[in-house]
C-alpha positions as CSV (number, residue, x, y, z in Angstrom):
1,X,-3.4,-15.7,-29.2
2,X,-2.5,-12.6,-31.1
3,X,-5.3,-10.2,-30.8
4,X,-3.6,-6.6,-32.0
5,X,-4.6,-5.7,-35.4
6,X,-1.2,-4.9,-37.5
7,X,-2.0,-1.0,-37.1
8,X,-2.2,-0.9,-33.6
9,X,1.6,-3.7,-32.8
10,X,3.8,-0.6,-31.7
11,X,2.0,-0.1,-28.7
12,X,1.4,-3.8,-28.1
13,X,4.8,-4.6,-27.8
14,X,5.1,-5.1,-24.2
15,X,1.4,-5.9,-24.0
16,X,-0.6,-9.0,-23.2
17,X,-0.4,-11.2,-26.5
18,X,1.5,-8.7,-27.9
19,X,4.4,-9.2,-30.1
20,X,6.6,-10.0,-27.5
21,X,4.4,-12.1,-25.7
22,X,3.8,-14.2,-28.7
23,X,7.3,-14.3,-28.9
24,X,8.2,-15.4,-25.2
25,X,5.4,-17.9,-25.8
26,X,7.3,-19.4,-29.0
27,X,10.7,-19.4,-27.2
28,X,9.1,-21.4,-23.8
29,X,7.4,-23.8,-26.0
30,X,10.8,-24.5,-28.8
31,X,12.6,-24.8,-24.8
32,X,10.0,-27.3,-23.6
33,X,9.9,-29.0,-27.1
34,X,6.4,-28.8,-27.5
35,X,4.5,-27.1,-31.0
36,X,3.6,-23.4,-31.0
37,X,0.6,-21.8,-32.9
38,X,-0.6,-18.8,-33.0
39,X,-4.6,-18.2,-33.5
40,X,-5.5,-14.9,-34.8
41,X,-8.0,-13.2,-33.0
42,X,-7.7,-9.9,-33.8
43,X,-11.5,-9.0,-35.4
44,X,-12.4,-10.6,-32.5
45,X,-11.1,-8.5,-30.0
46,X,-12.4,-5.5,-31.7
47,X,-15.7,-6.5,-31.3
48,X,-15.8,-8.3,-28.2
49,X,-13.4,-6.7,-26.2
50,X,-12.5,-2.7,-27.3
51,X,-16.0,-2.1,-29.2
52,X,-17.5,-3.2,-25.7
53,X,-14.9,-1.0,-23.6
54,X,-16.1,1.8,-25.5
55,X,-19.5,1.4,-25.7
56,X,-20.2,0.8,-21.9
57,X,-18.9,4.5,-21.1
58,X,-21.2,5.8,-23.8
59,X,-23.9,4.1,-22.1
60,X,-22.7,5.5,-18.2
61,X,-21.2,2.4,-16.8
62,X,-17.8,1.2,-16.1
63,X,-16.1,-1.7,-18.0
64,X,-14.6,-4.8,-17.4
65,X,-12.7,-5.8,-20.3
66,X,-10.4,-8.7,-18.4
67,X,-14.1,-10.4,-18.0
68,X,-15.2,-10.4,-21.4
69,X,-12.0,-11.3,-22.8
70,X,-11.5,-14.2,-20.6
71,X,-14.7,-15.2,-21.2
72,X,-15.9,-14.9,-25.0
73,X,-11.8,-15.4,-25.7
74,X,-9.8,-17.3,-24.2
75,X,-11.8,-19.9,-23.0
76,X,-14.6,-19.1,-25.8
77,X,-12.5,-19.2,-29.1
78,X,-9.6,-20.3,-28.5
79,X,-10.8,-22.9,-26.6
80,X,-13.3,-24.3,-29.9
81,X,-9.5,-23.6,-31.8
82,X,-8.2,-25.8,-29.3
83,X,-11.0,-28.9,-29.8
84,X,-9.7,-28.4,-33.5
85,X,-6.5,-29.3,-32.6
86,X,-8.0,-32.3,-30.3
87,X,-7.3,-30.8,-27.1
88,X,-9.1,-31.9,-24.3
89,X,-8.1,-28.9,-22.1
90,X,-7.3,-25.6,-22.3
91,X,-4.5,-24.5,-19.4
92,X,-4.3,-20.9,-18.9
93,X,-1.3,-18.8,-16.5
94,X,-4.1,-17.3,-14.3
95,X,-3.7,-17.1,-10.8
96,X,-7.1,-19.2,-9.4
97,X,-7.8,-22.8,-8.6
98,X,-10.4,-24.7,-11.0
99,X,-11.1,-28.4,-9.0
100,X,-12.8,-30.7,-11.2
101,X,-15.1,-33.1,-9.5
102,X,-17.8,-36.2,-11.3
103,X,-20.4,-33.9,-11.5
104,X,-19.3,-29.9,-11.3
105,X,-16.2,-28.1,-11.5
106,X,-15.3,-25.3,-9.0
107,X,-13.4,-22.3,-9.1
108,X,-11.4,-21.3,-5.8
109,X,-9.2,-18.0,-5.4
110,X,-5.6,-18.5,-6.0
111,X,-3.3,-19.5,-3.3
112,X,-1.4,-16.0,-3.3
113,X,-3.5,-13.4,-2.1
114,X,-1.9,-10.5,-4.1
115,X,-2.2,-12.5,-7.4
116,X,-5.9,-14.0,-7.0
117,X,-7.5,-13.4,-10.6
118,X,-11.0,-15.4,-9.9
119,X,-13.0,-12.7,-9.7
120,X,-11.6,-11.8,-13.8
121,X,-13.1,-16.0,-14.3
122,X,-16.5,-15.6,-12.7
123,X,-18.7,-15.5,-15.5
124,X,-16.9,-18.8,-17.3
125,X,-20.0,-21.5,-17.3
126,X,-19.0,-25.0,-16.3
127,X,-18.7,-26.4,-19.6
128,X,-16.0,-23.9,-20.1
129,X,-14.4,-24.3,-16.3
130,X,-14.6,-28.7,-17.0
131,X,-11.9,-28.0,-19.8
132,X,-9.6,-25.5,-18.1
133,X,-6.7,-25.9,-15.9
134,X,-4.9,-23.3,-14.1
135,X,-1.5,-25.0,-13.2
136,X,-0.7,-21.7,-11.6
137,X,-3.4,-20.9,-9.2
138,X,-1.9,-23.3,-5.9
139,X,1.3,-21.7,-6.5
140,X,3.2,-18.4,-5.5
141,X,4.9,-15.7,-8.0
142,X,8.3,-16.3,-6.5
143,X,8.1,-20.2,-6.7
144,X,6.7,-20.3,-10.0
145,X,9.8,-17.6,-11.0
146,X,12.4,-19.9,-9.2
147,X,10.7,-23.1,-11.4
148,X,11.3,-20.7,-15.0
149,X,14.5,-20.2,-13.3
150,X,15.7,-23.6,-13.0
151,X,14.4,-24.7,-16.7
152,X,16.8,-21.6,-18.2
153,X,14.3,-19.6,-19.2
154,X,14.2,-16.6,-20.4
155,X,10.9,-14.8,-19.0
156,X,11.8,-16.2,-15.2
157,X,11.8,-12.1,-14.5
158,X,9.3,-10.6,-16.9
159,X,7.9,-7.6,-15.6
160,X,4.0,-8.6,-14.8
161,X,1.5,-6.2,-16.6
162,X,-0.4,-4.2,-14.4
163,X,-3.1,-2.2,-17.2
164,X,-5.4,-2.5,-19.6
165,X,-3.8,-4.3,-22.4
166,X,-5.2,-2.2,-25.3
167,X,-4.9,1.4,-23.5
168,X,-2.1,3.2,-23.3
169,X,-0.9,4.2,-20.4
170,X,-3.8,3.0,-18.6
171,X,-5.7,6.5,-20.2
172,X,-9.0,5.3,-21.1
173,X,-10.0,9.4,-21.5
174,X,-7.5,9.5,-24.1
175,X,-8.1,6.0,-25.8
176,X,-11.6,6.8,-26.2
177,X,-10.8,10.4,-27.6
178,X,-9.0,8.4,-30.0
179,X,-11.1,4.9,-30.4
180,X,-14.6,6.9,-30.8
181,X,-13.9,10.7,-32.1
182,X,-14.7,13.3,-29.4
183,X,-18.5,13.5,-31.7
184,X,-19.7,10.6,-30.8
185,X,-19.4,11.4,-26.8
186,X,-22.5,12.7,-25.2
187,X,-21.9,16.2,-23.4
188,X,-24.8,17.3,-21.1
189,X,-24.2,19.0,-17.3
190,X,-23.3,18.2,-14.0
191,X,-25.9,18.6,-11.2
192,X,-25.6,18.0,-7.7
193,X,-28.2,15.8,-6.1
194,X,-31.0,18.8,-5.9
195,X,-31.2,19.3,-9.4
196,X,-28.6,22.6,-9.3
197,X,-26.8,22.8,-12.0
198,X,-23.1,23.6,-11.7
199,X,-21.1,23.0,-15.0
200,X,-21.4,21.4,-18.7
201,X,-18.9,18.2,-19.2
202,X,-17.6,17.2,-22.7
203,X,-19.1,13.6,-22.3
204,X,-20.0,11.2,-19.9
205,X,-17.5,9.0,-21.1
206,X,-14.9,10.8,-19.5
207,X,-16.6,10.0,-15.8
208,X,-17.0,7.1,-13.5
209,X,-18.6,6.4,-10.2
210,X,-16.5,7.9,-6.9
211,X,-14.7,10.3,-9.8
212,X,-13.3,13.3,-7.9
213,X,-10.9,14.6,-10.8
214,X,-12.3,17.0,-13.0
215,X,-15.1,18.2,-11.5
216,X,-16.1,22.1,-10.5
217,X,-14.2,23.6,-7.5
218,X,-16.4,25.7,-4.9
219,X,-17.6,23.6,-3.2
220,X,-16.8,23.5,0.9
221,X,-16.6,19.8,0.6
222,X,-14.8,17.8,-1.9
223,X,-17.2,16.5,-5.2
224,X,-17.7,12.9,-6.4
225,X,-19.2,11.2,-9.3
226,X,-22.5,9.4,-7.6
227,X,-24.6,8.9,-10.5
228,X,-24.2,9.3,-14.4
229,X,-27.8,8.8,-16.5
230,X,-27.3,8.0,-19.7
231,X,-30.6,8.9,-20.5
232,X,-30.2,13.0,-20.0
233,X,-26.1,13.1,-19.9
234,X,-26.0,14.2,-16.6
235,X,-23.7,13.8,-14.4
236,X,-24.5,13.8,-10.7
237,X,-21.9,15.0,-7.8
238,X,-22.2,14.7,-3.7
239,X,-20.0,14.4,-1.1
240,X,-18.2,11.4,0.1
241,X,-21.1,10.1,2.2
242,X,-23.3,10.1,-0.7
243,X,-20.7,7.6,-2.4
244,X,-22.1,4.9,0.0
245,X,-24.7,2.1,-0.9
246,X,-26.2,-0.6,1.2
247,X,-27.8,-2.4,-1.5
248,X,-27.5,-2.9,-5.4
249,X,-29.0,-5.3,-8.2
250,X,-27.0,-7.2,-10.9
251,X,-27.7,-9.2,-13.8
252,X,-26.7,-11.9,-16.0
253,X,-25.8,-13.5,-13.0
254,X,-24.1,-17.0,-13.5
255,X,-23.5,-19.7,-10.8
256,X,-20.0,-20.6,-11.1
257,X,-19.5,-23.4,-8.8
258,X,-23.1,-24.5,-7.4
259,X,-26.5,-24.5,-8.9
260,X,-28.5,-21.7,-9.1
261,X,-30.3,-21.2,-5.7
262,X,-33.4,-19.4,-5.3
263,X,-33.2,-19.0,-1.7
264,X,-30.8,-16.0,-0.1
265,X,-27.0,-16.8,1.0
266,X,-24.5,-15.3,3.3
267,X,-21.7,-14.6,0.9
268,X,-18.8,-12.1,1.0
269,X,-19.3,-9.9,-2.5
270,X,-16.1,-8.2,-3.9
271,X,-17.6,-5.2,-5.8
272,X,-14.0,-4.3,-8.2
273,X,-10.9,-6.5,-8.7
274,X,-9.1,-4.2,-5.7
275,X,-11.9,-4.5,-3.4
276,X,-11.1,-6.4,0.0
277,X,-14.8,-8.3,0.1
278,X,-17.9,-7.5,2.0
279,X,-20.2,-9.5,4.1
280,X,-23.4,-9.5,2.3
281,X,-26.8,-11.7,1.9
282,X,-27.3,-12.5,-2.0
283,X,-30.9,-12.6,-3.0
284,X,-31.8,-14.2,-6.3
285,X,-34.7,-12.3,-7.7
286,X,-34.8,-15.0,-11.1
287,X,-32.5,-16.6,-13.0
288,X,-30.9,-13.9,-14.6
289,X,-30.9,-11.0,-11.4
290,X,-30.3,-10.8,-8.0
291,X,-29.8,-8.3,-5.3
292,X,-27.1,-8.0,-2.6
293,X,-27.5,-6.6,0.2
294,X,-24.7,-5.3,2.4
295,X,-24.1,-5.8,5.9
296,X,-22.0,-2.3,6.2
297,X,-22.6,0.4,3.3
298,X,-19.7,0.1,0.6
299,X,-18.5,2.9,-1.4
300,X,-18.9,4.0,-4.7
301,X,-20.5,0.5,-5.9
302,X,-20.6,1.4,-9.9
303,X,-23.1,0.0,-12.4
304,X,-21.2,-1.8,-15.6
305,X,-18.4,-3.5,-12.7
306,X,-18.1,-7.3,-11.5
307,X,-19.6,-8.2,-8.4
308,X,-18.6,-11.4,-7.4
309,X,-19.7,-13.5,-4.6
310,X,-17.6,-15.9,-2.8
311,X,-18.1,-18.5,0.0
312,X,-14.7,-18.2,1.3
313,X,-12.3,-18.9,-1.1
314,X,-15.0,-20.5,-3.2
315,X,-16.3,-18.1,-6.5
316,X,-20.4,-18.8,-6.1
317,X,-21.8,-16.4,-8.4
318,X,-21.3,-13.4,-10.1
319,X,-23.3,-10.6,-12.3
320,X,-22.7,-7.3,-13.8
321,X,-23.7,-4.3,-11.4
322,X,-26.6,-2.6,-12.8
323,X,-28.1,-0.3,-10.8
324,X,-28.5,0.8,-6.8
325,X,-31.2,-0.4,-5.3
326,X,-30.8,1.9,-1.9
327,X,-28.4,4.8,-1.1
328,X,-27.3,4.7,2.6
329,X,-29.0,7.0,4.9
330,X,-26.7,10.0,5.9
C-alpha cells in the first residue's frame, strides 16, 4: 500500500509503506513466488490519516493516527481492493491474535508482550476482523526473524519502526508548523487552575495533556498541561497531582469481540499504547458512550487518545477519550 504522495518519498524512505517498504514487500513476494501489487492510497491518507492528525490538535486533543489508518485503511480500502482481486482475507504483519469462531470473531493481545498492537485494532468492526488474519500475533520477534532467516531473506533484520510514519523525527510541533502554516494555529494564554494568567502560547497545537516542556518557569513546583479548551485557547497548568483522574467518558465506542452490553463490567482499560492497564468498571451510558471508572486515579488521561478495554488478553471494547468526568481529590 503506498500512501506517500510523490512530494513527500524522500522522507518516506525508511518509512512504513515507504519506498523501501514497497520494495522489501516486492522482493519477499518474487522470493515466495507469489504476485505483488501495489494500491495507491495516497489521497487517502491525506484525508484520513494526516488531515485528521492535524486537525485533532487544532481542536485540543491528542491523536491517534495508527487507529485511523488501520482502521479506514488497511482493513477499510485495501481490504474492498482486496475483494476486487477475490480475496477472501486480508492478512496483516500486526502483532495480535484475531480467532474466528461460527458466530463472532475475537481479537486477543499478541503473544509477545513488548510487541502487542491490539490496542492500534480496537476499533475494527467484526465484519472487518471475520476477513483478517494476523499470522504474526501467536508468535515472537526473534522466532519470526529466525523463520525470514531460514527462507534467505533479506528483511530477516530490518530495523522495526518505532514513530509516526508521516513525521519526521517523531516532531509533530514541527510537522504541523509545516502541514498547517503557523496562521492557522490558535494562540491564546496559559492559566493555572484559578483563572491566573501566567504566559501567552503560540497555539494549542503545540500542547498535550501531562506536557511539562515549554511551559513558564517560577513556579515552586514543576507545571503540567491538565486541560486545553479549545473553545478560549487556553491552556491550563497544575502540578503533578492535578494530572490524576479517577474517571473519564468516551465515545464512538465499538464492541470488538462481544456484543454491546448495557450493564457495567470489570475490565482492565489501557488509556495510551505505553500504558500498563488499569482495573476499572466500564459503564455503557448508550450505544455510542460510556464511562470508565478507575479503581486507582491514572495520570494524565487525555481526550482525542484510545482507551481500550480488555478482559485479560481479550480486546472488549474501545472509544476515543473525550472528556473527564471527575478529577481526583488532592
Amino acid at each position: 500500500m503506498k500512501v506517500w504522495p510523490q512530494d513527500c518519498i524522500s522522507r518516506a524512505e525508511d518509512k512504513c509503506c515507504g519506498p523501501q517498504a514497497i520494495a522489501d514487500a516486492r522482493s519477499v513476494a518474487h522470493s515466495l513466488g507469489i504476485p505483488h501489487y501495489v494500491v495507491d492510497e495516497a489521497d487517502q491518507f491525506e484525508r484520513v490519516v494526516i488531515d485528521y492528525f492535524s486537525s485533532e490538535y487544532q481542536a485540543g486533543r491528542t491523536p491517534n493516527p495508527c487507529v485511523m489508518c488501520n482502521e479506514k485503511l488497511k482493513f477499510g480500502s485495501l481490504w474492498e481492493k482486496a475483494r476486487a482481486l477475490d480475496c477472501d482475507y486480508i492478512a496483516t504483519g500486526h502483532y495480535a491474535i484475531i480467532e474466528h469462531h461460527a458466530d463472532r470473531a475475537v481479537l486477543r493481545k499478541g503473544a509477545d508482550p513488548r510487541k502487542d498492537q491490539s490496542y492500534f485494532l480496537f476499533s475494527l468492526r467484526q465484519p472487518q476482523l471475520r476477513h483478517a488474519l494476523t499470522p504474526l500475533g501467536a508468535m515472537a520477534k526473534p522466532e519470526i526473524r529466525e523463520i525470514a532467516r531460514s527462507l534467505g531473506l533479506k528483511v530477516a533484520d530490518k530495523v522495526d519502526s518505532q514513530e509516526i510514519c508521516f513525521v519526521p523525527g517523531n516532531d509533530y510541533k514541527a510537522f504541523l508548523r509545516g502541514h498547517l502554516g503557523e496562521d492557522e494555529f490558535h494562540r491564546g494564554g496559559i492559566y493555572d487552575l484559578s483563572g491566573n494568567f501566567l504566559a501567552a502560547h503560540e497555539g494549542i497545537e503545540m500542547f498535550t495533556i501531562g506536557q511539562r516542556k515549554g511551559l513558564p518557569g517560577g513556579s515552586p513546583k514543576p507545571l503540567y498541561v491538565v486541560d486545553i479548551d479549545a473553545a478560549t485557547n487556553r491552556v491550563v497548568v497544575g502540578d503533578a497531582a492535578d494530572l490524576l483522574v479517577e474517571e473519564f467518558e468516551i465515545d464512538r465506542v465499538n464492541w470488538s469481540s462481544r456484543e454491546a452490553s448495557d450493564e457495567p463490567l470489570a475490565v482492565t482499560v489501557k488509556i495510551r499504547y505505553s500504558h500498563p492497564g488499569a482495573a476499572a468498571t466500564l459503564l455503557p451510558i448508550d450505544r455510542e458512550r460510556a464511562l470508565v471508572r478507575l479503581e486507582e486515579p491514572q495520570k494524565a488521561i487525555t481526550p482525542g487518545q484510545a482507551a481500550v478495554c480488555y478482559d485479560g488478553d481479550v480486546v472488549l471494547a474501545g472509544g476515543w477519550i473525550c472528556r473527564h468526568a471527575a478529577v481526583a481529590a488532592a
